[in-house]
ZAMARGU-4260 file (C-alpha; in steps of 0.2 Angstrom, whole numbers, plus 5000, padded with zeros to 4 digits):
<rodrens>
0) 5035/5015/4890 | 5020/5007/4890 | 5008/5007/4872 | 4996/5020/4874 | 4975/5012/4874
5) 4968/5009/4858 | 4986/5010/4849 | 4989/4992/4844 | 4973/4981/4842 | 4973/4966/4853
10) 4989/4975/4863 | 4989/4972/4883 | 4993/4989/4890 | 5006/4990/4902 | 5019/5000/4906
15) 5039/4990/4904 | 5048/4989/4918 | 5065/5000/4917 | 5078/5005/4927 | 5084/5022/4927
20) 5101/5027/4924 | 5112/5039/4936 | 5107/5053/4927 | 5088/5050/4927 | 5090/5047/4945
25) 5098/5065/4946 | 5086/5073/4937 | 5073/5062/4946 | 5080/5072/4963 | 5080/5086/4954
30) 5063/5087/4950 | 5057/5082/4966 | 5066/5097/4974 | 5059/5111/4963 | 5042/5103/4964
35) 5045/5104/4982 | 5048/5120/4984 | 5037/5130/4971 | 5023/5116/4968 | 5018/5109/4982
40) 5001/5116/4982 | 4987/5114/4969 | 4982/5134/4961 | 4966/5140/4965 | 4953/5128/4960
45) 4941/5144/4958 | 4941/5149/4942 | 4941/5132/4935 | 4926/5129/4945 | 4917/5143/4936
50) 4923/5136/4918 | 4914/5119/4926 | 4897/5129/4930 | 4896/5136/4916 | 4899/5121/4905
55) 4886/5113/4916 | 4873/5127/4913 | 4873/5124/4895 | 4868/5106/4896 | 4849/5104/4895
60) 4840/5099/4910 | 4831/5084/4900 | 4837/5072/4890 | 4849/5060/4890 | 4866/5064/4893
65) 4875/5048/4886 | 4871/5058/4867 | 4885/5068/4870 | 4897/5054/4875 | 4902/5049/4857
70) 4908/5068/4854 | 4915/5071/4868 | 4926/5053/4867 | 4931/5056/4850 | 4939/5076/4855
75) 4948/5067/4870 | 4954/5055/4860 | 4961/5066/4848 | 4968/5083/4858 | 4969/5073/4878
80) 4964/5080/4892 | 4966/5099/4889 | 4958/5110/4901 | 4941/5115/4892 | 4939/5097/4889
85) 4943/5093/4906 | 4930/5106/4912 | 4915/5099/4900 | 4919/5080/4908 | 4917/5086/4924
90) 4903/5099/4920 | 4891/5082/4911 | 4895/5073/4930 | 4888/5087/4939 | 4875/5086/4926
95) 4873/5068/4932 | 4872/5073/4951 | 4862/5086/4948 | 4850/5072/4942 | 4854/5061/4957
100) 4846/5074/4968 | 4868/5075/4974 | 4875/5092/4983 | 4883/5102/4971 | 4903/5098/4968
105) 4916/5110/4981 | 4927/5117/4968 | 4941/5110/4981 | 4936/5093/4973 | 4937/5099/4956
110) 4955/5105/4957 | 4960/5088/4965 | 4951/5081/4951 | 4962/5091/4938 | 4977/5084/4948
115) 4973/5066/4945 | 4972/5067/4928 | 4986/5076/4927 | 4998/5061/4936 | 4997/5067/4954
120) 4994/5061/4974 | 4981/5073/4981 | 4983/5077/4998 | 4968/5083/5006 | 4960/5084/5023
125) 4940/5082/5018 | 4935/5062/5015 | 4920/5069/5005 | 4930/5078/4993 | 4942/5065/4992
130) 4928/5053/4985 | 4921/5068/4974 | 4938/5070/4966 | 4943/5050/4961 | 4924/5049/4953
135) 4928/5067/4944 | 4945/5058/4939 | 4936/5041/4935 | 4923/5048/4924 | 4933/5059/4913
140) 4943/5045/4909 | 4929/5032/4908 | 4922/5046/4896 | 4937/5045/4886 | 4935/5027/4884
145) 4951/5021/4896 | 4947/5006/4908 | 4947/5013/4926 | 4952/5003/4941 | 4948/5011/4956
150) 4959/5005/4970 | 4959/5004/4989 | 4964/4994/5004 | 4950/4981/5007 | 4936/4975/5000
155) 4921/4984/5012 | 4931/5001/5008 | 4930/4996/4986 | 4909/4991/4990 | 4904/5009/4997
160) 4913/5019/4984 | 4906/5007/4972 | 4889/5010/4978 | 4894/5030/4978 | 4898/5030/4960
165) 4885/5018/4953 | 4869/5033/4951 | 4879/5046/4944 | 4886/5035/4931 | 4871/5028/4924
170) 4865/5042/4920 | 4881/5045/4910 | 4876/5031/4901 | 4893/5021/4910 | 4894/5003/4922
175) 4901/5003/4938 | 4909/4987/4945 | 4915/4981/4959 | 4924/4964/4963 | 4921/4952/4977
180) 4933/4939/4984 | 4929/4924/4976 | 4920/4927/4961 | 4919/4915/4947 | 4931/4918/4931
185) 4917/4922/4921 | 4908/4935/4933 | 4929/4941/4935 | 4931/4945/4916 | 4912/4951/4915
190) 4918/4962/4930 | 4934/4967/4922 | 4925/4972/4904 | 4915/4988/4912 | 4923/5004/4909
195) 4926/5008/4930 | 4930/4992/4941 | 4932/4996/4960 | 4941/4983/4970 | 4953/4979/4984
200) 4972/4982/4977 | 4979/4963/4979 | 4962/4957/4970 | 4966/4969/4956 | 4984/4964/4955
205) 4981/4943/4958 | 4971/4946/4942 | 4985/4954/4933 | 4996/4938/4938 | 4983/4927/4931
210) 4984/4937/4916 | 5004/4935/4916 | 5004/4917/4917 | 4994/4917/4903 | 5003/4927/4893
215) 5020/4917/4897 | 5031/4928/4891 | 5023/4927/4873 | 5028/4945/4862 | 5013/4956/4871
220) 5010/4966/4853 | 5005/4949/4843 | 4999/4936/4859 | 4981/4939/4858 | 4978/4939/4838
225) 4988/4924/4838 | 4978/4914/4852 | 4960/4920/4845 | 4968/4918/4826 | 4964/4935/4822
230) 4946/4936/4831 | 4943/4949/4844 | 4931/4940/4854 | 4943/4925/4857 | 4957/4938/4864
235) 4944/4946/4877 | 4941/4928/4882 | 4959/4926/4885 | 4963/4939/4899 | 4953/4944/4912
240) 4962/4962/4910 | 4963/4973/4896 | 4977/4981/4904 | 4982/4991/4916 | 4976/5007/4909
245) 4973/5020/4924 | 4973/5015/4942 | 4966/5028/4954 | 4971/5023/4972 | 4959/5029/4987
250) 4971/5031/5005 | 4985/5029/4996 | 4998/5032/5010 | 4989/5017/5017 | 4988/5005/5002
255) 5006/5011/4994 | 5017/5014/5009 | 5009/5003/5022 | 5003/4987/5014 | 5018/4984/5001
260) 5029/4974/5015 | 5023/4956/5007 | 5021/4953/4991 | 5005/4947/4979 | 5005/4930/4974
265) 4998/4918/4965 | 4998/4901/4972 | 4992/4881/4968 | 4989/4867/4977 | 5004/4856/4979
270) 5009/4838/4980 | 5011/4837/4999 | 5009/4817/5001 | 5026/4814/5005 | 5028/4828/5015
275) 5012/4823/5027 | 5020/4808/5028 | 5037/4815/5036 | 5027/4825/5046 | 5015/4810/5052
280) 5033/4802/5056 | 5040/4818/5066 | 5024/4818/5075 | 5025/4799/5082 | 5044/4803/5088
285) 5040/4816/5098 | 5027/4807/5107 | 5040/4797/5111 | 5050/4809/5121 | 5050/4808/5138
290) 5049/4826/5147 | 5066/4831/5156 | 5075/4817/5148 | 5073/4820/5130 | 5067/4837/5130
295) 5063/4853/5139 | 5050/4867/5139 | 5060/4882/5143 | 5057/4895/5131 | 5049/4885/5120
300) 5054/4864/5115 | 5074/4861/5116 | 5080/4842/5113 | 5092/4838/5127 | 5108/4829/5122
305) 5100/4812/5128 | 5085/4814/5116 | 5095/4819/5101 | 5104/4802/5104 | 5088/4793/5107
310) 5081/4801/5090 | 5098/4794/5081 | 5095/4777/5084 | 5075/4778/5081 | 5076/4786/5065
315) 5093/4774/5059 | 5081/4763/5048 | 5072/4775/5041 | 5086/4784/5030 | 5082/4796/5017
320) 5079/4815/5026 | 5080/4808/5042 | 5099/4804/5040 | 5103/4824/5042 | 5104/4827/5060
325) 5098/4845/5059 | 5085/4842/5048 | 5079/4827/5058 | 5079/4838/5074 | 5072/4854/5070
330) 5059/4844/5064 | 5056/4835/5080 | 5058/4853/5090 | 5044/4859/5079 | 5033/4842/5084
335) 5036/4845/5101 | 5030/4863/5101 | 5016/4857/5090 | 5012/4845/5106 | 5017/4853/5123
340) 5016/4874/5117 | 5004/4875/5106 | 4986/4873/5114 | 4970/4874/5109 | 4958/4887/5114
345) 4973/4900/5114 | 4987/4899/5100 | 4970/4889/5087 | 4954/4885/5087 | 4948/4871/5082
350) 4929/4872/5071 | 4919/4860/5061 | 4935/4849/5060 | 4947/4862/5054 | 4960/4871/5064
355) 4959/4890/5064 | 4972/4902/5068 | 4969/4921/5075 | 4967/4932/5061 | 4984/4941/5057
360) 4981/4962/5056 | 4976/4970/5041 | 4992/4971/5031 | 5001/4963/5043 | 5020/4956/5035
365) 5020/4940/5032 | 5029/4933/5046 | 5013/4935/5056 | 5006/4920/5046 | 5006/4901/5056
370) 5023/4892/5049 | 5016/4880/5037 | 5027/4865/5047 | 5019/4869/5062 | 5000/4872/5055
375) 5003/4853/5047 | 5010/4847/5063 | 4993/4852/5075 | 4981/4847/5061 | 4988/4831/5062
380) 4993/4832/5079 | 4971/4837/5081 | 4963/4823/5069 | 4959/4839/5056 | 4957/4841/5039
385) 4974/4846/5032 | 4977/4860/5024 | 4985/4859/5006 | 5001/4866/5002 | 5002/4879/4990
390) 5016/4882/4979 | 5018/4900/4970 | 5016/4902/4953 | 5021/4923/4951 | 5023/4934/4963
395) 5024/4953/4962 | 5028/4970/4974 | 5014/4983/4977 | 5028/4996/4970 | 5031/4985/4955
400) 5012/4982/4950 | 5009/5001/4952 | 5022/5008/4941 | 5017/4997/4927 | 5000/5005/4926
405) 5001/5019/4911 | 4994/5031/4922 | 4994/5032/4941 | 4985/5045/4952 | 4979/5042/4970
410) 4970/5053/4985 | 4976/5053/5004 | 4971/5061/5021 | 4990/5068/5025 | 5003/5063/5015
415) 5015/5076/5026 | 5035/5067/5030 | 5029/5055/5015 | 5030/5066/4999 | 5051/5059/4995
420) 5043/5042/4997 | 5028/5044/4985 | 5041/5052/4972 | 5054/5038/4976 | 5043/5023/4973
425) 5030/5028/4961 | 5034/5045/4954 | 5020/5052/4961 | 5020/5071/4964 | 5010/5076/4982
430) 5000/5092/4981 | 4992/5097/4995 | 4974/5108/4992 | 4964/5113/5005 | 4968/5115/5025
435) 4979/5101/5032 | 4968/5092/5044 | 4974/5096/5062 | 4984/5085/5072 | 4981/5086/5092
440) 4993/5091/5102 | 5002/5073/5112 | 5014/5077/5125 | 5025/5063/5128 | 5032/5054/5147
445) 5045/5042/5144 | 5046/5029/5161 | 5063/5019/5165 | 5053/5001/5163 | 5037/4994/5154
450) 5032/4993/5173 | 5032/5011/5177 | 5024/5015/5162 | 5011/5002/5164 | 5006/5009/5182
455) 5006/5025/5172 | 4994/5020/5160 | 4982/5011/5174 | 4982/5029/5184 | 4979/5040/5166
460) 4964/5028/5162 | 4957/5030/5181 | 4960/5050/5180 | 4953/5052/5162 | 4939/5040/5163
465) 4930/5052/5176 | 4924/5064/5162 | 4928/5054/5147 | 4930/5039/5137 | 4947/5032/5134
470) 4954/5023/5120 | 4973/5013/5121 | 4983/5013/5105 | 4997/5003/5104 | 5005/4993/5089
475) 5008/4974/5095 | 4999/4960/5101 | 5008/4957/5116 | 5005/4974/5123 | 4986/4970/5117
480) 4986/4956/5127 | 4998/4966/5144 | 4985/4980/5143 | 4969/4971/5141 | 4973/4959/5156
485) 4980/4974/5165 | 4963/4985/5165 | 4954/4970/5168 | 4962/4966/5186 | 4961/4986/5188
490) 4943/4983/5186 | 4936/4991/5168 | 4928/4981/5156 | 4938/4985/5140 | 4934/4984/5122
495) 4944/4977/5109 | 4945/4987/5090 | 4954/4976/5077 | 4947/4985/5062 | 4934/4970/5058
500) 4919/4981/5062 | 4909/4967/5067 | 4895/4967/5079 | 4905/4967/5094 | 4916/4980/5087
505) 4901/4993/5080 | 4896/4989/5099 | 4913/4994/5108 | 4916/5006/5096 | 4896/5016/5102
510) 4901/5014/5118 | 4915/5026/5117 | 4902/5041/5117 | 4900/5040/5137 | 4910/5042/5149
515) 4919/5030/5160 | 4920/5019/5143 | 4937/5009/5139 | 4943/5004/5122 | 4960/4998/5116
520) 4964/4997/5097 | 4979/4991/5087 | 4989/4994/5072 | 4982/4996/5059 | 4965/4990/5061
525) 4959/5008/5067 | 4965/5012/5048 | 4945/5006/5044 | 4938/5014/5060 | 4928/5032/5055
530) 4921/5038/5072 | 4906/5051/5073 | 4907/5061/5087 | 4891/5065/5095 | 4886/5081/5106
535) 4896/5082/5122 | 4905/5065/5118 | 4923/5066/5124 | 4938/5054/5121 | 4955/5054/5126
540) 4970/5045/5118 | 4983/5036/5126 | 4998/5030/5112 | 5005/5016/5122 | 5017/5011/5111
545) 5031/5019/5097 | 5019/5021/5080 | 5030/5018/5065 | 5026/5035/5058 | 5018/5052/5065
550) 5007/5051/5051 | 4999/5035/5060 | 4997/5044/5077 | 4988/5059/5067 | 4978/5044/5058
555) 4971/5035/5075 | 4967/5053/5081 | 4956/5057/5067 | 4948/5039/5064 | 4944/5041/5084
560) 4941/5060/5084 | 4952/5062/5101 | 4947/5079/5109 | 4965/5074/5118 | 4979/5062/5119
565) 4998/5056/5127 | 5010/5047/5123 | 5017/5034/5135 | 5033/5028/5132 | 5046/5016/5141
570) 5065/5015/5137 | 5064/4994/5136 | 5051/4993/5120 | 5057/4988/5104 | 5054/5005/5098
575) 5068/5013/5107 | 5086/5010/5102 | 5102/5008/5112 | 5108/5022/5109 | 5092/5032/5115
580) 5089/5021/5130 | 5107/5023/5135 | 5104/5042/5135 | 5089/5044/5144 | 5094/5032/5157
585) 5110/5042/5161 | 5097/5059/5162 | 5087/5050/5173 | 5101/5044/5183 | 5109/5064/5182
590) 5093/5070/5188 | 5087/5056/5204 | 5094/5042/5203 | 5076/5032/5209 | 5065/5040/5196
595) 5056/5029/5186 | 5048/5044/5175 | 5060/5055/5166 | 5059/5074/5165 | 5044/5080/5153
600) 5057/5091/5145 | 5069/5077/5140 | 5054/5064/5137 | 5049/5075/5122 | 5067/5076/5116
605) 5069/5058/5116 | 5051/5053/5111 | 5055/5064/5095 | 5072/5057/5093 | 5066/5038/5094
610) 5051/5043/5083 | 5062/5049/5069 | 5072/5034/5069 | 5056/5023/5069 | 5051/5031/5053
615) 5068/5032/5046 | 5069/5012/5048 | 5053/5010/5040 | 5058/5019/5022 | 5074/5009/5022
620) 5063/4994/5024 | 5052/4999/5010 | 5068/5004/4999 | 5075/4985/5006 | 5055/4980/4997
625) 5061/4988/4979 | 5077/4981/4980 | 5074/4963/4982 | 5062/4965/4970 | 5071/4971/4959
630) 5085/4957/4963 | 5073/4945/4957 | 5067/4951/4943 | 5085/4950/4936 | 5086/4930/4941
635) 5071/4926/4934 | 5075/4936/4917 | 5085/4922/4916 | 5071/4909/4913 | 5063/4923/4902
640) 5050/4927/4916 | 5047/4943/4925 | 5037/4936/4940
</rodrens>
């Protein structure tokens, strides 16, 4: 376990990386299924509500409230968060928002608030309560005198609950900050020093990695006396981060479960002079290729037997990596894509002499980055300024980073066919409080080929688009680009919602309130997308695609506010697997053998079936996450580092 705050002067909090035994795992599971089963929900949040009021109603209505802080800290410290202390942190806030001219707390809030101090994912349906409950949480502990990170998936997101929390706390007497993307180290650590710090999760944890290149694998207790010789000022200066104390994470299902594929890093710029030189070199020998003789452009560059040979006897003088003849002619291949695929204006751009690549999606894997070799290759290949390489310095997972904070806590929309996971990962018990939010019903039609189902789509968007708007969801950028071409030539005029929310996004996104209006969104941009409905506005949802989880079809429902929704499937996308595809060929063969559609009763059957094993490959690729993580923490323990 980590050293609790305040324990060891000088100490950097953190919880040690263990690895539990067969009979902590058992009891784990054990746990999990008797919290299941008789604690999933959170008790009734009334009568702690009342405790609240009344502690409110005996604070005076003038006069600073920030007197009674140092009381307050000092029984915390002593006796923890027990309930009546719990009640009086909570009570002073909605003293403080009283102040602020804010609505009065929904004891809903108040009992998720209780939760998080407690250790615990809150699930709850309300986003307004959802805010109300991590400031709750976040100011009895700030009261107590623990640093507070407040966590969430993008910067934009980190800004408005800043700005939310920022009033209230004043009048507490507390600072509220919030980190930008690139800030200077000493705005960073002035940043870091205030008692709440609201940020985008991989900002937060790149400034933990700083912090652990610092440290080097120094004896944590002792580092910072030793490197400020004794004085407390000079250890501050040393780390941007006290710690990780608390972390409260907002959409947790988003930032925990959806955004750990790649991992945080830490990077410098690298020697790269030798390596633009080989590059410059791979560059001239594939402008001397011929086409058809040397090389071919079917599915992408291939050297031809005749061009391999012809690159042997070029590269003969030049020795050294060109001697290897697969080295020397993946290389080339890549040149040649860089020269003949690659073109400008629809795979880059090219702006104010530098080469820019489309945007990768919000918590996109990183496979969806440009290959470095081939983002060298058409900077070069374009007369641009090239881009540095960039070698890693520590790198860390999202499940690794969280479970070394001594105490975790976090607030989601739905956290329903998740709970195992959150338990699994990051010991996180989910409790729901409240109403689940409703999810719309979405009967499924499953077509032979992507072509029926394409024609489908085209004739659902004419038939809805009558009385409604219509909005397309699908997951990948090839369907993006199949849809968008295919309602153009069918005559609409449709939008494109990536989740940047710039002006032509607010614009598209508006224009979804009347009908005849077209839309299509992919994953996971509509993750930032909150849509208010207005009087008589009407929307209907077509799921083009297989969503990796139910949870996200329920997500794009509620960012969009569908008033209705399908799902249109086909047998031939990647979604679906042989085995299913097999199966529902041979019912649509059993029933006529020249329908492209099958039957509606076997379409939900196998759109259920293919949606369970989509979800089911996405946990084992989470697990796969933790497990390589946790193979390389054991290689680098052999150079005594940990990341």
């Amino acid at each position: 376990m980590g050293l609790a705050v305040g324990s060891v002067p000088g100490a950097y909090a953190e919880r040690a990386d263990a690895s539990p035994g067969v009979l902590d795992r058992w009891a784990s599971r054990l746990a999990w299924n008797f919290h299941r089963v008789f604690r999933r929900r959170l008790p009734d949040p009334g009568p702690f509500s009342l405790a609240i009021a009344d502690r409110a109603a005996r604070l005076p209505a003038s006069g600073a409230l920030s007197t009674r802080l140092p009381d307050l800290r000092y029984r915390l410290r002593r006796d923890g968060f027990r309930d009546e202390l719990i009640a009086e942190c909570f009570g002073l806030y909605g003293a403080a928002l009283a102040r602020c001219g804010r609505p009065e707390l929904r004891a809903e809030a108040m009992g998720a608030a209780r939760a998080l101090t407690g250790g615990a994912l809150v699930d709850h349906g309300d986003a307004s309560s959802r805010l109300d409950a991590l400031a709750l949480a976040a100011a009895a502990f700030a009261l107590q005198g623990t640093p507070v990170h407040l966590l969430s998936l993008t910067e934009p997101r980190a800004r408005r609950i800043a700005d939310y929390l920022v009033e209230p706390f004043e009048a507490l007497g507390l600072r509220v900050g919030c980190l930008k993307a690139g800030m200077a180290p000493g705005a960073l650590a002035e940043t870091f020093g205030l008692p709440v710090v609201c940020g985008a999760h991989r900002e937060i944890a790149a400034a933990y990695l700083q912090d652990r290149l610092s440290i080097a694998g120094k004896p944590r207790l002792i580092l910072r006396a030793i490197e400020s010789g004794g004085s407390r000022e000079g250890s501050r200066r040393a780390h941007l981060l006290s710690g990780l104390h608390c972390a409260l994470v907002d959409d947790a299902d988003l930032v925990m479960l959806d955004d750990i594929y790649a991992p945080v890093t830490v990077t410098a710029d690298a020697d790269f002079g030798p390596q633009k030189l080989l590059y410059e070199q791979a560059l001239e020998l594939a402008r001397a290729c011929e086409h058809g003789r040397d090389f071919t452009l079917d599915n992408g560059a291939r050297l031809t037997s005749t061009g391999a040979a012809q690159l042997e006897r070029l590269v003969a003088p030049l020795g050294g990596l060109w001697a290897g003849r697969q080295r020397r002619e993946e290389l080339v291949t890549t040149a040649l894509d860089a020269l003949h695929v690659r073109q400008a204006g629809t795979d880059y751009r090219v702006e104010q002499g530098r080469v820019v690549f489309p945007r990768p999606p919000l918590g996109a894997e990183q496979d969806a980055q440009p290959d470095p070799g081939l983002r060298l290759l058409i900077e070069l290949k374009e007369g641009c300024r090239v881009t540095a390489a960039r070698d890693v310095l520590a790198r860390i997972s999202v499940p690794r980073f969280y479970r070394r904070y001594l105490h975790l806590a976090g607030v989601c929309s739905d956290a329903r066919g998740a709970e195992s996971e959150f338990w699994e990962l990051y010991g996180l018990k989910a409790m729901r409080t409240g109403t689940p939010p409703p999810r719309v019903e979405c009967p499924a039609r499953v077509f032979v080929t992507a072509a029926a189902r394409r024609a489908a789509l085209l004739e659902s968007v004419g038939l809805h688009a009558k009385e409604a708007a219509v909005l397309v969801a699908v997951r990948t950028s090839a369907e993006v680009q199949g849809v968008m071409q295919a309602l153009a030539d069918a005559g609409h005029r449709p939008g494109f919602l990536r989740g940047t929310l710039d002006d032509t996004e607010r614009a598209a996104l508006a224009a979804l309130d009347h009908p005849g209006k077209v839309a299509v969104t992919m994953f996971p941009g509509y993750r930032l997308v909150s849509r208010e409905v207005p009087a008589g506005a009407r929307l209907h949802l077509i799921l083009a695609e297989l969503h990796d989880s139910r949870r996200h079809t329920a997500l794009v429902q509620r960012a969009f506010a569908a008033g209705s929704c399908e799902w249109l499937l086909s047998l031939d996308e990647e979604g679906i697997t042989p085995r299913i595809a097999t199966l529902a060929t041979g019912i649509a063969r059993f029933r006529n053998s020249d329908a492209s559609e099958l039957p509606l009763e076997a379409a939900r059957w196998i759109a259920r079936l293919a949606q369970r094993d989509a979800e089911h490959a996405r946990v084992l690729m989470r697990r796969e996450v933790v497990l390589r993580d946790q193979h390389m923490r054991d290689l680098l323990a052999f150079s005594g580092r940990r990341e």
